[in-house]
C-alpha positions in Angstrom: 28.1 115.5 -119.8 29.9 118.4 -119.9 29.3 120.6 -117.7 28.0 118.9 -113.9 25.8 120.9 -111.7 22.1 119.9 -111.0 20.3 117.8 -114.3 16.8 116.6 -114.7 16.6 113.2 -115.0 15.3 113.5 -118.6 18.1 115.4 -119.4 20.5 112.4 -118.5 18.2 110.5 -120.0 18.6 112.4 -123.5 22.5 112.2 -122.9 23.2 108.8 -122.5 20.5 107.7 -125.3 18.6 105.2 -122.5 14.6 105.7 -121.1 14.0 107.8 -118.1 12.9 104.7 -116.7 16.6 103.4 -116.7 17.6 106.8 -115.2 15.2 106.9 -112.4 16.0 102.8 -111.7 19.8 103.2 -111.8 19.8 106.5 -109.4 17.7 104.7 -106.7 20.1 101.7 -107.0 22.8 104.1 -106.0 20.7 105.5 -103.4 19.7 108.5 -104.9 16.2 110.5 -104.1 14.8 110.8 -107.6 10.5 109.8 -108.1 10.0 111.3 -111.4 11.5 111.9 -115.1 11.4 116.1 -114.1 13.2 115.2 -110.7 16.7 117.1 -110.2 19.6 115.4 -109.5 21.7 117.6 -106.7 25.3 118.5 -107.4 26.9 116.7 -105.1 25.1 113.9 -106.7 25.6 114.1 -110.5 28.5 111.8 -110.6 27.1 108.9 -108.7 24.2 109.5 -111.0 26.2 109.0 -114.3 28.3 106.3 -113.1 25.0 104.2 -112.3 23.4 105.0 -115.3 26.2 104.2 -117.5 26.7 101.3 -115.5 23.0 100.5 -116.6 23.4 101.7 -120.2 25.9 99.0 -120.4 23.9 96.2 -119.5 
C-alpha cells in the first residue's frame, strides 16, 4: 500500500488479493479493534495491520 493513513478493511482486503474475513482474523490476532469488513483501521495501526495480514496471506 502506498500511501498509509486510516484504510477500511475491504480496502486491505482488495490490496493484498485475500477475503475480508482474513483481514478482520489477522487484525484481531494482532490485537487490533476491527468487527466488520467497513471497519477503519487507525493510523497508528496500519502497519501492524499489513504485516499480519501478509503474514496471513502467506499461509
Amino acid at each position: 500500500m502506498e500511501n498509509h493513513s486510516k484504510v477500511r478493511v475491504y480496502e486491505l482486503a482488495h490490496e493484498f488479493d485475500v477475503t475480508t474475513q482474513v483481514v478482520l482474523e489477522a487484525c484481531v490476532k494482532a490485537g487490533l479493534n476491527v468487527k466488520s469488513h467497513s471497519g477503519t483501521i487507525e493510523d497508528a495501526d496500519v502497519w501492524a495491520a499489513v504485516k499480519a495480514v501478509k503474514a496471513a496471506a502467506q499461509k
